[in-house]
ZAKE-308550 format. One record per residue (C-alpha): residue in three letters; y, x, z. Coordinates in steps of 0.1 Angstrom, whole numbers, padded with zeros to 4 digits, always signed. Each point is the difference from the previous one (the first is absolute). Example, Ala and Ser with C-alpha at 12.3 -4.5 7.8 and 13.67 -1.06 7.14 Angstrom:
Ala-0045+0123+0078
Ser+0034+0014-0007
END
This chain:
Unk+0969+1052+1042
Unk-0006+0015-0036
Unk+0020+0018-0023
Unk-0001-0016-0032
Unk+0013+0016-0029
Unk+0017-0018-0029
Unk-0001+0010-0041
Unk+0027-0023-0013
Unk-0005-0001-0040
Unk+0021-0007-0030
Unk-0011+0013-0034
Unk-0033+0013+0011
Unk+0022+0025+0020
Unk+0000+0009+0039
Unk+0038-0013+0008
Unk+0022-0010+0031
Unk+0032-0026+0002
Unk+0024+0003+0025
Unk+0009-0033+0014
Unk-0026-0020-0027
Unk+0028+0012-0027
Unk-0014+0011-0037
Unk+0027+0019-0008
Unk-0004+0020+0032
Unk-0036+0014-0008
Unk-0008+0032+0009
Unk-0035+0013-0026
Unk-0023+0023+0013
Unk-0017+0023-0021
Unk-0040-0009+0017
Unk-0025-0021-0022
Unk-0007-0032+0026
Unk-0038+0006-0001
Unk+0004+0037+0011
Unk+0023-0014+0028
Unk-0020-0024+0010
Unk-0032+0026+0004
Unk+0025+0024+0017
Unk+0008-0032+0026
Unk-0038-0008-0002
Unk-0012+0038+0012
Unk+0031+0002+0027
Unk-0022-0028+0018
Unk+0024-0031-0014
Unk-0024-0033+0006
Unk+0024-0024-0017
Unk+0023+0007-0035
Unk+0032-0024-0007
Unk+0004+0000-0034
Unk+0028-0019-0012
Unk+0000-0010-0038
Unk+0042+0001-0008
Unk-0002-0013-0032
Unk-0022-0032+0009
Unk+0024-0004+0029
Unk+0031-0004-0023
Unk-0016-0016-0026
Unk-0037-0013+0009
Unk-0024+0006-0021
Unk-0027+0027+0007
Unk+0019+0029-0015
Unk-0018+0030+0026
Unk-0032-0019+0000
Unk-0022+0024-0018
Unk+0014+0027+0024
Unk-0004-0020+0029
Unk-0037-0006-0010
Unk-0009+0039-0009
Unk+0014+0004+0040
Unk-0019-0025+0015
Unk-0035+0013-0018
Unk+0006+0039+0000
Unk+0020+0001+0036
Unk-0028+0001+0026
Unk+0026-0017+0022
Unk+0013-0036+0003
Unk+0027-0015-0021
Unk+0027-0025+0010
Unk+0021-0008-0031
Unk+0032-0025-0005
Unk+0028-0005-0019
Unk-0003-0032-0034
Unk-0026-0023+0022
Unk+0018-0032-0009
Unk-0031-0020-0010
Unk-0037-0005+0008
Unk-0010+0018-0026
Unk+0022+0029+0007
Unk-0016-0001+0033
Unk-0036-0001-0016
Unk+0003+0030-0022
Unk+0013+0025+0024
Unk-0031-0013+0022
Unk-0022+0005-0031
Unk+0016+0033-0006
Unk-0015+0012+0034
Unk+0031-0005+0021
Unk-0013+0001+0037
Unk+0030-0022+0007
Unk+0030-0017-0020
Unk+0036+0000+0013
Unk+0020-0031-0008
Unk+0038-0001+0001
Unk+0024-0019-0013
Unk-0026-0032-0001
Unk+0000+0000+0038
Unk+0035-0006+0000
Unk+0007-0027-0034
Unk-0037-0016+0005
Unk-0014+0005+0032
Unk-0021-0035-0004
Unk-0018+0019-0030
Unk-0009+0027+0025
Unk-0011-0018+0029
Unk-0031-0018-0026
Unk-0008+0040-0011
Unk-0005+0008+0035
Unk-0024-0026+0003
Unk-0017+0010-0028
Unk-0032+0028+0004
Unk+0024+0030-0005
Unk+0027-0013+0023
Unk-0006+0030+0022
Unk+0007+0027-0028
Unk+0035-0019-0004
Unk+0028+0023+0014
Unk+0042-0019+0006
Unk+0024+0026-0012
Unk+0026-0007+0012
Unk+0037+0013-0003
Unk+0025-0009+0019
Unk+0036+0005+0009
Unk+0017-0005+0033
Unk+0025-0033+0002
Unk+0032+0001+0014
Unk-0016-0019+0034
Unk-0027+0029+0003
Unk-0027-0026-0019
Unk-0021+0020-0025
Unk+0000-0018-0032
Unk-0031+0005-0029
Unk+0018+0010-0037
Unk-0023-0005-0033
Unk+0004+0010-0037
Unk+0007+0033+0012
Unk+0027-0002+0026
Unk+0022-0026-0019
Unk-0010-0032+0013
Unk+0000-0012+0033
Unk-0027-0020+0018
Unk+0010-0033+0015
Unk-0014+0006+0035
Unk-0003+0029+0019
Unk-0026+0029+0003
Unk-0017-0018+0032
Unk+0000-0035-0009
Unk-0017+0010-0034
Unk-0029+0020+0024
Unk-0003-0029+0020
Unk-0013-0021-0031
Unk-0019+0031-0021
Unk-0016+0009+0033
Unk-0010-0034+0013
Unk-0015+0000-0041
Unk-0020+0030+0012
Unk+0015+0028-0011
Unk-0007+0034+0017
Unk+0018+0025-0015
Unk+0037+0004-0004
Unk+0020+0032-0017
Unk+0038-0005+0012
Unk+0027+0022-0015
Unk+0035+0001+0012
Unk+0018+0003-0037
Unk+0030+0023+0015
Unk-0021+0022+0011
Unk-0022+0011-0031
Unk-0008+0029-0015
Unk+0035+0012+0018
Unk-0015+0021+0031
Unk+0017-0020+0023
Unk-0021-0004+0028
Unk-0025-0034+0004
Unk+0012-0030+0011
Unk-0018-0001+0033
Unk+0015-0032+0013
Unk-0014-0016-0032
Unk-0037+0009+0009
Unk+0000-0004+0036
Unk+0015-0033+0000
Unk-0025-0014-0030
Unk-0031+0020+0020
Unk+0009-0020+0031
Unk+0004-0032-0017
Unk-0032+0002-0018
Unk-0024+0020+0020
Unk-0024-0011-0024
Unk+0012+0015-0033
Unk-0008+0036-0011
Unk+0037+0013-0012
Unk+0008+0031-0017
Unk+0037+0009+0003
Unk+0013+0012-0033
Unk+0031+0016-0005
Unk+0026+0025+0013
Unk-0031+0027+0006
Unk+0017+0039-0001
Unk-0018+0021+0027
Unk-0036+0001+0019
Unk+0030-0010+0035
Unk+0006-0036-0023
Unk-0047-0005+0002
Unk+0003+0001+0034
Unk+0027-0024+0011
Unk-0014-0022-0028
Unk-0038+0002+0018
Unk+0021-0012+0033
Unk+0007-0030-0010
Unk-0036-0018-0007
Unk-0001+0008-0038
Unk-0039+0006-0015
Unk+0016+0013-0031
Unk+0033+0025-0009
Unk+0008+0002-0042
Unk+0012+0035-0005
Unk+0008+0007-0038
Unk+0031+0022-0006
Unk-0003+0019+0029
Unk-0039+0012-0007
Unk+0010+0009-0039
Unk+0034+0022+0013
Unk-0019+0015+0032
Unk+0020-0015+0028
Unk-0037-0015+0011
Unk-0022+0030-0005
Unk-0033-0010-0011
Unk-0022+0009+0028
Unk+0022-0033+0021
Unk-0026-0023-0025
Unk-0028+0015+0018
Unk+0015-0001+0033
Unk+0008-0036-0004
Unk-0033-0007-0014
Unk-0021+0001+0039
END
């Protein structure tokens, strides 16, 4: 498994939500690029960046930032947040974007997503996926940033984006962001069991090195650790640990 850290962005600045909520953002006082090297020299092989403002109200509002990381970062960069169209998905490619995370278009439009996987950059495509436990256990997909919810659930929607040919998925359990709470290791094991052949990272809930390791023991290629590496509950030298 690798540790993955995130840079969520709003405003050019280096930011965290709790729960996906705006008005519960926490700033940070580091510039993203300096981050980002500081991630890149700790050993990180992959960067989430999430662009905060595209994700609320599309557009391409980090994009220049995004851009600078992806040709002054000697390390990979996996961006998401405002991919609602082709074109979105285009520039972030253009912008040097190793990989592109789609959200809430998996859930309203998964059709639309299947013919992008077939397309030659299919395999840069990454699901993100957030989802919220149902009353019968089900795990159920949420778009437009937590408001909506899909009209199937989370493993009926991987049957059809992974019988597309998608091959990487990023699954967050929304009541677990940004809060410290622990991963949702159910979540993971059950989607790494179902679909042996997707690469997941697990995102959410991330507060101590203890949470890498239970997270690594349930068939995850990937953890997201954001908060957690910028308040020093993950101490840096976990990135390069994680990285063998």
């Amino acid at each position: 498994m690798k540790l993955i850290p995130a840079i969520d962005l709003r405003g050019g600045r280096v930011v965290r939500l709790q729960q996906g909520d705006y008005e519960r953002e926490t700033r940070y006082d580091d510039d993203p690029i300096v981050l980002a090297k500081r991630y890149a020299d700790a050993g990180a092989g992959l960067i989430h960046v999430v662009d905060l403002d595209s994700a609320r109200r599309g557009g391409e509002a980090n994009l220049a930032i995004i851009e600078r990381l992806c040709t002054e970062i000697d390390t990979a960069i996996q961006t998401g947040g405002g991919v609602r169209s082709r074109e979105d998905f285009r520039r972030r490619i253009d912008a040097g974007a190793e990989r592109v995370v789609i959200g809430s278009l998996c859930v309203r439009d998964p059709g639309a997503v299947a013919e992008w996987l077939a397309g030659p950059d299919g395999a840069r495509i990454v699901a993100g996926l957030d989802v919220a436990q149902a009353i019968d256990g089900g795990w159920m997909p949420r778009a437009a940033g937590w408001t909506e919810s899909g009209e199937v659930d989370l493993f009926t929607l991987l049957e059809r984006l992974v019988n597309a040919g998608l091959k990487h998925l990023l699954c967050t359990d929304i009541e677990r962001d940004g809060m410290f709470a622990g991963p949702s290791l159910a979540l993971y094991e059950s989607v790494c069991d179902r679909f042996s052949s997707l690469a997941v990272q697990a995102s959410g809930g991330i507060g101590s090195a203890a949470d890498l390791v239970e997270v690594a023991q349930t068939g995850a290629a990937g953890c997201i650790v954001g908060r957690a590496l910028l308040e020093g509950r993950v101490d840096l030298a976990e990135i390069q640990k994680w990285s063998r």
